[in-house]
C-alpha positions in Angstrom: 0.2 18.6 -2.1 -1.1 16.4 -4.8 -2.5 12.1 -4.3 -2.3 10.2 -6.9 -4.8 7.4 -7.3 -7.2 8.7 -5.3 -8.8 5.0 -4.1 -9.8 3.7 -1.0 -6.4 4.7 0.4 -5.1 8.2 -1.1 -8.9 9.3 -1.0 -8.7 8.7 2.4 -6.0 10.8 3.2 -6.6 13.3 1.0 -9.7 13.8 2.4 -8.2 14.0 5.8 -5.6 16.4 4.8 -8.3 18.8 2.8 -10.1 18.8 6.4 -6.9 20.0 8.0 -6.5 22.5 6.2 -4.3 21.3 3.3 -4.4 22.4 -0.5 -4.8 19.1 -2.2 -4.6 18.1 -5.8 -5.5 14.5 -6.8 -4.5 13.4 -9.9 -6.4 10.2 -11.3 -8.3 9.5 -15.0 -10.8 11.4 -16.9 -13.9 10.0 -14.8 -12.4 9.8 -11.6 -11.2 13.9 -11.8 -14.4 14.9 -12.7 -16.3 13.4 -10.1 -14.6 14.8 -7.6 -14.1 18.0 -8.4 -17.8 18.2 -8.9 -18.7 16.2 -5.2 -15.6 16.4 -3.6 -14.7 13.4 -1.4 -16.8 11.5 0.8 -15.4 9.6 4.0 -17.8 7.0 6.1 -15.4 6.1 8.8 -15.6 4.9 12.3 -12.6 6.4 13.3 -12.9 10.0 11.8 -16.8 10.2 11.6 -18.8 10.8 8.5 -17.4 13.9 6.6 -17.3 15.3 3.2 -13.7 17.1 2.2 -13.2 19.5 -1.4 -10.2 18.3 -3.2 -8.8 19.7 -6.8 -8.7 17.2 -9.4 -6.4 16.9 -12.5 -5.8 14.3 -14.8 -1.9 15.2 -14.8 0.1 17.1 -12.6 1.4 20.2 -14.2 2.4 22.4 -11.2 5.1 22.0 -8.3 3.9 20.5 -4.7 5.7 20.2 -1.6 4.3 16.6 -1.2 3.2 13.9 -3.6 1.7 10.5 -2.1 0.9 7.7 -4.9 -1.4 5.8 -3.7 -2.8 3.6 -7.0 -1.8 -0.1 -7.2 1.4 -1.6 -8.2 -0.1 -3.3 -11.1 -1.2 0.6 -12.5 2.3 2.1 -11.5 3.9 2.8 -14.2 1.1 4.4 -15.8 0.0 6.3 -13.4 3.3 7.8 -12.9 3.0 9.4 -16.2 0.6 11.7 -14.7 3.2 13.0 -12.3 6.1 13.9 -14.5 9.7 14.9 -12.7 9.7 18.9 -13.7 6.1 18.5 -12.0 7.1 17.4 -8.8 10.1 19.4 -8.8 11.4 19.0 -5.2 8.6 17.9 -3.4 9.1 14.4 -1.6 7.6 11.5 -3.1 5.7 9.0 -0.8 4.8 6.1 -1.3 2.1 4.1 0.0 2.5 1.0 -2.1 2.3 -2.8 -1.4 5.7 -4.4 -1.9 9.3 -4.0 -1.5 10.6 -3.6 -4.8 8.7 0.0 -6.1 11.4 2.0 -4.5 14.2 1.3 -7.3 11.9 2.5 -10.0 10.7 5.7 -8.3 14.3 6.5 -7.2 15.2 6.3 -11.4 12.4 8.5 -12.5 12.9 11.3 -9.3 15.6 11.8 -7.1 16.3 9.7 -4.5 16.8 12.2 -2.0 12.8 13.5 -2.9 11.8 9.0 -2.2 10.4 8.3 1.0 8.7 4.7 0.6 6.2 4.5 3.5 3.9 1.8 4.3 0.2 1.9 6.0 -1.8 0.2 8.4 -5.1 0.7 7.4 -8.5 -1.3 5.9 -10.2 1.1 3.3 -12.3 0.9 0.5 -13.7 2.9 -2.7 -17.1 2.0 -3.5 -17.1 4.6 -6.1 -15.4 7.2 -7.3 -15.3 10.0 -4.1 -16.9 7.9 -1.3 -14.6 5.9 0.9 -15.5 3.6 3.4 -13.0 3.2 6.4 -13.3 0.1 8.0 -10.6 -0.6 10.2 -10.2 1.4 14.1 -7.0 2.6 12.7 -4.4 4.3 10.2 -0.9 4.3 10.7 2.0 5.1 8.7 6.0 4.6 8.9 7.4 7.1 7.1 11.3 6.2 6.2 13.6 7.3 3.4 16.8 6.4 3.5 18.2 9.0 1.2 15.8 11.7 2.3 16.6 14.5 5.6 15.5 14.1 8.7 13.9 17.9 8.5 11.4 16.8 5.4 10.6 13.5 7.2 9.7 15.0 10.1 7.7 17.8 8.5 6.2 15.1 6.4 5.4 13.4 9.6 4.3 16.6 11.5 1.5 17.1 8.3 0.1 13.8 8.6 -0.2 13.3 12.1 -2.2 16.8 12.6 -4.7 15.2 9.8 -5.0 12.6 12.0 -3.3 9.6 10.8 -0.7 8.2 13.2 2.9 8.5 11.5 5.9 7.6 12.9 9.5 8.1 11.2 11.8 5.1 10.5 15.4 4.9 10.4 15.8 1.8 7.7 13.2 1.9 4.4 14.2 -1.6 3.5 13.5 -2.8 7.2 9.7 -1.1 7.1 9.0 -2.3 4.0 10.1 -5.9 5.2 7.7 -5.6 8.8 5.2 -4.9 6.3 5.5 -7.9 3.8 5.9 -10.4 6.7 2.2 -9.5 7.8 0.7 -8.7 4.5 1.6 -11.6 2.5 0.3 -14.6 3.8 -2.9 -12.7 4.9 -3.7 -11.4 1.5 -2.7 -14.6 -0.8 -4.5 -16.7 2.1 -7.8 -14.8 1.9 -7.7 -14.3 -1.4 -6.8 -17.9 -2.2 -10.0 -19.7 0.0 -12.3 -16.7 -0.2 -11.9 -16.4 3.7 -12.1 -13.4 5.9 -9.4 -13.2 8.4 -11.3 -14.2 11.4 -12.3 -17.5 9.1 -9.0 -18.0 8.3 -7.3 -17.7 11.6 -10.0 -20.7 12.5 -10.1 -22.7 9.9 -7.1 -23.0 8.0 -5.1 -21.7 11.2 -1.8 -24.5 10.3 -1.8 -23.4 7.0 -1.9 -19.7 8.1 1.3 -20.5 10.3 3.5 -22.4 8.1 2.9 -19.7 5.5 3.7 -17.1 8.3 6.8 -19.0 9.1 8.3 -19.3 6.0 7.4 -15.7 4.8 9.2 -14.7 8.2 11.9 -16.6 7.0 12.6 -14.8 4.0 11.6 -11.1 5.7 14.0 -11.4 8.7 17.3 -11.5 5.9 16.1 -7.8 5.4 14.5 -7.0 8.9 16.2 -8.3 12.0 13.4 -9.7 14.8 10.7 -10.6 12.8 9.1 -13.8 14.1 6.2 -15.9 13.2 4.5 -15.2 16.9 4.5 -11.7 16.5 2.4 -11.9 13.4 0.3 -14.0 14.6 -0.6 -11.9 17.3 -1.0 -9.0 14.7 -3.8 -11.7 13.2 -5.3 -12.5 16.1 -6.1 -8.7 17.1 -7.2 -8.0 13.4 -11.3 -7.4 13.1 -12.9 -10.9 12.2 -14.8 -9.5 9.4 -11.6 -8.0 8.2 -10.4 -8.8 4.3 -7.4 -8.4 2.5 -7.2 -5.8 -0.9 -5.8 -8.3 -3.2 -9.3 -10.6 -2.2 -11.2 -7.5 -2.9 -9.7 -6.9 -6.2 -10.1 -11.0 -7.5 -13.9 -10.6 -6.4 -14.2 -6.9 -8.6 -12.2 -8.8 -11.7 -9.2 -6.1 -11.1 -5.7 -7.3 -11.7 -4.1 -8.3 -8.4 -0.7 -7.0 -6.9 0.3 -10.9 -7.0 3.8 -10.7 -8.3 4.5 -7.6 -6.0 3.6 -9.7 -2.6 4.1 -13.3 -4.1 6.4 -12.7 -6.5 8.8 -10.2 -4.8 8.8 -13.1 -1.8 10.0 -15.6 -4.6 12.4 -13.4 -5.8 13.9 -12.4 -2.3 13.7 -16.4 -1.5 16.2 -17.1 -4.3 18.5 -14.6 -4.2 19.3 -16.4 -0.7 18.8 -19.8 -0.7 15.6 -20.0 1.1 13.0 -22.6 0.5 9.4 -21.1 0.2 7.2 -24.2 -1.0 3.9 -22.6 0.0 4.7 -19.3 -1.2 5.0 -21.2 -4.5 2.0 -23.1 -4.6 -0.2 -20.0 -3.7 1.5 -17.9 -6.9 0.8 -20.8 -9.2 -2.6 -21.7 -7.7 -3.9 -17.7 -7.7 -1.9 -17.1 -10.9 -4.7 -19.8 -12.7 -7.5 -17.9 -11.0 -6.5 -14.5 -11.9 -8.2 -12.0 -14.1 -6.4 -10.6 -17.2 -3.5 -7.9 -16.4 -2.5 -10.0 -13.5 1.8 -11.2 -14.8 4.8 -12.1 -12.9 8.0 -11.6 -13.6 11.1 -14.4 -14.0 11.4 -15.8 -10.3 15.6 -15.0 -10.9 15.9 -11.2 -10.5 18.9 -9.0 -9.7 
């Protein structure tokens, strides 16, 4: 199986999986590649103990794998996928572990749709260089779904993760798991990212704000997920780690580009193809769009 971007996320798992037994290939940049096929990956976690896992490491995939999770940013997508050409692949199922809701359409044109099982993960972790991860949340969970994608691979897919020791559960509607997902994420990473906040600090301090943003991004997720409420996420919040931050405020402290027009901008979007008014969403995508380092863009708010 090969990861690629192997970052605080897909180094996590692949580390996991190369403890359970799994062949893994990551795929990442010149520096990155070598480091870890010299030290291998390093995991400090709570929840899986301190452990060190060997992992291959290529710069582009040039063999076929049963399994391929991408794992890099959405602002680094579409170069990172040139590391992972189609013949590559072959038919190995695609996962991925992206932020968003709008990343499916473009894997789906460059593999085939029945190899496209968008997933989505519940999980705080963290690269503080290349090969050593720090795992800070009590937990890692994945949905698996794919609409186009049999039952038999998503189960299997399922089956591998789960005996590595990340919690995976199969879903019956992609578009619905991606939507749970945004309705949670969203306000908690342009929040946090917009005041500097931790989660516990926000949830104290700016807790109104917190819930009209919740309740308008609710607004916009339930057209695509049925049942989503503002309550329910709050209740996600209030479980969360105090201490606990969001990646997009991670990546504004580091100067990286920040996944702002795939949370704040796909929310616009989504909000204008229906009718729905999203005046906070708005202010926080022009406010963090001023404060953003370079490589940060959004696209045109009208979008098919």
């Amino acid at each position: 199986m090969a990861v690629l971007g192997p970052g605080g996320v897909g180094g996590l798992l692949a580390a996991l999986l190369s403890r359970a037994g799994h062949r893994v290939i990551c795929v990442a940049g010149e520096t990155t590649a070598a480091t870890l096929a010299r030290t291998g990956i390093s995991v400090h976690s709570a929840q899986f103990g301190d452990f060190t896992a060997q992992v291959e490491a290529v710069t582009e995939l040039t063999e076929p794998v049963d399994l391929c999770l991408i794992t890099c940013k959405q602002t680094a997508l579409e170069a990172a996928l040139r590391r992972v050409p189609p013949a590559a692949v072959d038919n190995g199922v695609i996962v991925p572990l992206l932020n968003g809701v709008e990343h499916p359409d473009l894997l789906c044109r460059r593999y085939r749709p029945e190899l496209v099982a968008p997933a989505v993960i519940r999980v705080e972790s963290t690269r503080t260089a290349p090969g050593v991860i720090e795992h800070g949340s009590p937990f890692t969970d994945i949905d698996l779904a794919g609409d186009a994608v049999s039952s038999q691979r998503l189960e299997a897919t399922a089956a591998m993760l789960n005996a590595a020791g990340v919690h995976t559960n199969v879903q019956s509607d992609q578009t619905a798991s991606l939507w749970r997902k945004m309705s949670f994420l969203a306000p908690m990473a342009l929040l946090t990212t917009r005041h500097g906040l931790s989660i516990g600090e926000l949830r104290s301090a700016r807790r109104q704000e917190l819930l009209e943003l919740v309740e308008e991004t609710t607004a916009i997720s339930r057209i695509y997920a049925a049942g989503i409420n503002a309550d329910a996420v709050m209740r996600v919040y209030d479980d969360f780690p105090p201490e606990s931050r969001s990646s997009m405020q991670r990546d504004v402290e580091a100067g990286r580009p920040l996944e702002l027009d795939a949370i704040g901008g796909a929310l616009l979007r989504a909000a204008d193809r229906h009718a729905v008014e999203a005046p906070i969403i708005s202010r926080l995508v022009t406010e963090l769009t001023a404060l953003t380092p370079p490589g940060t863009t959004i696209q045109p708010r009208r979008h098919s």
